[in-house]
Steps between C-alpha positions, in 0.01 A plus 500: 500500500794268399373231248792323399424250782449101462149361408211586248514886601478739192656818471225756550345678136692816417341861534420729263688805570280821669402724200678785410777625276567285154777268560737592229761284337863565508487578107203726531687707792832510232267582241349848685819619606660472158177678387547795762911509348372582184461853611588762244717623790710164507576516148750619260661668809843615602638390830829661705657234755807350599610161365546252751536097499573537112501153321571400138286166438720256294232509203567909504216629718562767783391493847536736742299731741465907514576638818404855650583581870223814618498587843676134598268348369642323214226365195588262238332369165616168351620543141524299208648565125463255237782378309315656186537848648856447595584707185371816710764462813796717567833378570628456843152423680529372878411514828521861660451660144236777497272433214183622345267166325219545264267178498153408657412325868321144437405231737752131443178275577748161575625713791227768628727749483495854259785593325636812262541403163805676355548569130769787488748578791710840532753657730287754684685797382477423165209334533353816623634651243332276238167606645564839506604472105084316467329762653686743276412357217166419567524905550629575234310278248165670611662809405561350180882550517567148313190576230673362162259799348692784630869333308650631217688417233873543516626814254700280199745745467583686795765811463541497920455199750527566882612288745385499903746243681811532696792705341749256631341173473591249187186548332562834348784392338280219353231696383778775344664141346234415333349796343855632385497156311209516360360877436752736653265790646479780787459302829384713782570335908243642748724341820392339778490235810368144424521351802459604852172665740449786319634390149132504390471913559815519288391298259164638437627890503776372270234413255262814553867691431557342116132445416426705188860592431583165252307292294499164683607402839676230700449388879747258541666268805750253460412124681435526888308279756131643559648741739720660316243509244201641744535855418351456144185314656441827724184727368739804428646370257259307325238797466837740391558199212065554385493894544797502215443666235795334302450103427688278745667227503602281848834259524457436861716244594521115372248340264301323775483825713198665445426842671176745544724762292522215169104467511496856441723586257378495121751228423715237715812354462675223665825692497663815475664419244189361286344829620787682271440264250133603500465851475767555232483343125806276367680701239601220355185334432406846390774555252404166377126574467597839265742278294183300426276764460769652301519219271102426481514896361715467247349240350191673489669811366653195210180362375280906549810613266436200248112557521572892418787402240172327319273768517749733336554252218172460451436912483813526251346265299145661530667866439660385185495764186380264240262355787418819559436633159237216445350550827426903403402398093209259708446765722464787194269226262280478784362914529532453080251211499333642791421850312414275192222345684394787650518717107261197380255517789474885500403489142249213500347710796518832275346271211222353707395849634533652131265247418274563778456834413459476186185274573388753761500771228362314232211427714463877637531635111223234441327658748480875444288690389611513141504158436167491674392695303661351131294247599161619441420671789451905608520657772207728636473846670308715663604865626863378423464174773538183400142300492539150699139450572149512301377679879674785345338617222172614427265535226586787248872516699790597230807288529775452263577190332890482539605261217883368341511760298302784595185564691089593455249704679159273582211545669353289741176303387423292788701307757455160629704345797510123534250381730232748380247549268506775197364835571321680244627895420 
């Protein structure tokens, strides 16, 4: 029913709507589909398209679409790249150009539309390329190819260097340059192709052919664009550089280029020439070094020979006759006074034990039986025995009376012991 008629007549009350689904804001629908972009599978990807309706934004941004036409059918994705990733586009981008973008789809709320997110553009060739290079070294590096573990130290004075690199290129002149300038040795080229499809097969059997034959070893390249460069990035080659038995040392290309074949060499240089300059000493710096050495000796040698000069004086003055004479007089005086000593206390010794025995037999004179019996006292027998006890003898025995100066024949009255009482006979 029409209500916006004339009169008191209101509008009729509003319905509630029939239940069902949630009504959902325009943000909340935004919000869920940027949610469902942040697959895994939507990020950090690489895209191949063709550029189409290319514009450069006056505040440096890039718009354009990618384009692929399957089965006329033709699909596009909207593209955007920051001015801040602007550092990351090649030269000469435009409409028709085959390209391959690495970035992330994402949902431009203000607009409801999704869009690809670029942060690094390449020509598809090369671009393909460039990928082909990451998976290699992703390879690679599990094999442990780059592991700074397995790298040795350059030889410091090598007698042979070898050389893989092109026989007619510039940069075997360089290298010869610089290490006939600096420490003229034997420089042995193991020739090859640098550049080209199958350069890499060259260059890898070029290195298996000098490995083990000189002391240290260059792979070098003069400057190229990353095409001309590709061969060193290849597997061949880089596994050839780690299964070398002789240390190696990469001048592939500029300073900026980096290649596969320079994270596996035991030492990088930026150049060729700084290659040269690294696996050879300077004899000039050398020659300098022994003049030092040369002259830190000598003055050692100086002050040892003034140290031993000393010495000598010192034993010429020590070895002196009249020195000497005095030095064997104290040496005789001491056996003289030493035998002196020794005279005196062998005769006090020989005095004291005279003396000792003359007590001893002074006291076993005083005590024999002579003097016993000088004394006063006798000495009595019986049948020729010595009598010690009274238990002995018995009444009417005969003993002799041994006296000092004779002896007497007795006969036995009675005999008492100690202890007992007399016995009449």
């Amino acid at each position: 029913m029409d209500w916006f008629g004339c009169g008191e007549e209101t509008p009729p009350q509003e319905k509630a709507p029939a239940k069902g689904p949630a009504v959902l804001r325009v943000s909340e629908v935004s919000a869920i589909i940027a949610g469902l972009l942040d697959d895994r599978r939507l990020q950090d990807i690489w895209v191949r398209g063709e550029v189409t309706n290319y514009k450069l934004h006056s505040r440096g941004h890039h718009y354009f679409s990618l384009s692929e036409q399957e089965s006329g059918e033709p699909a596009v994705i909207q593209c955007v790249m920051w001015r801040s990733s602007s550092r990351n586009l090649p030269s000469g981008i435009g409409n028709g150009m085959e390209v391959i973008v690495f970035g992330h789809v994402g949902t431009y709320a203000p607009q409801g539309k999704y869009q690809f997110y670029v942060r690094e553009i390449r020509p598809a060739g090369a671009g393909e390329k460039h990928l082909l290079v990451e998976k290699w070294k992703k390879e690679l590096l599990a094999e442990g190819v780059f592991s700074e573990e397995r790298k040795r130290t350059l030889p410091a004075f090598p007698a042979r260097v070898g050389v893989v690199t092109s026989e007619t290129g510039a940069v075997l002149q360089d290298i010869r340059n610089v290490i006939g300038r600096r420490y003229p040795l034997e420089i042995v080229l193991s020739p090859t192709q640098v550049q080209g499809d199958l350069a890499h097969r060259e260059i890898a059997a070029a290195i298996r052919r000098i490995d083990g034959r000189v002391d240290i070893l260059i792979v070098a390249r003069g400057g190229g664009s990353f095409e001309d460069l590709f061969p060193f990035n290849h597997p061949d080659v880089v596994r050839a550089i780690a299964a070398c038995r002789t240390p190696v040392v990469s001048a592939i290309g500029h300073e900026t280029d980096v290649t596969l074949a320079d994270l596996a060499a035991d030492l990088r240089a930026p150049t060729p020439s700084a290659a040269a300059e690294c696996v050879v000493p300077d004899r000039e710096l050398l020659r300098e070094e022994l003049r030092v050495i040369r002259g830190r000796l000598g003055k050692a040698l100086t002050v040892r020979l003034g140290h031993a000069r000393d010495e000598l004086r010192e034993i010429r003055d020590r070895m002196h006759p009249g020195r000497f004479l005095r030095r064997i007089a104290e040496r005789r005086q001491q056996p003289a006074d030493l035998a002196d000593r020794m005279a005196r206390a062998i005769q006090a010794r020989l005095e004291k034990e005279r003396l000792l025995l003359t007590s001893l037999g002074d006291s076993l004179a005083a005590r024999s039986p002579p003097a016993i019996l000088a004394r006063g006292y006798c000495i009595a027998e019986k049948d020729g025995a010595v009598v010690k006890s009274a238990g002995q003898l018995h009444p009417s025995d005969r003993i002799r009376l041994r006296l000092r100066d004779g002896s007497a024949g007795v006969r036995v009255e009675d005999v008492a012991q100690e202890g007992t009482h007399d016995t009449d006979v």
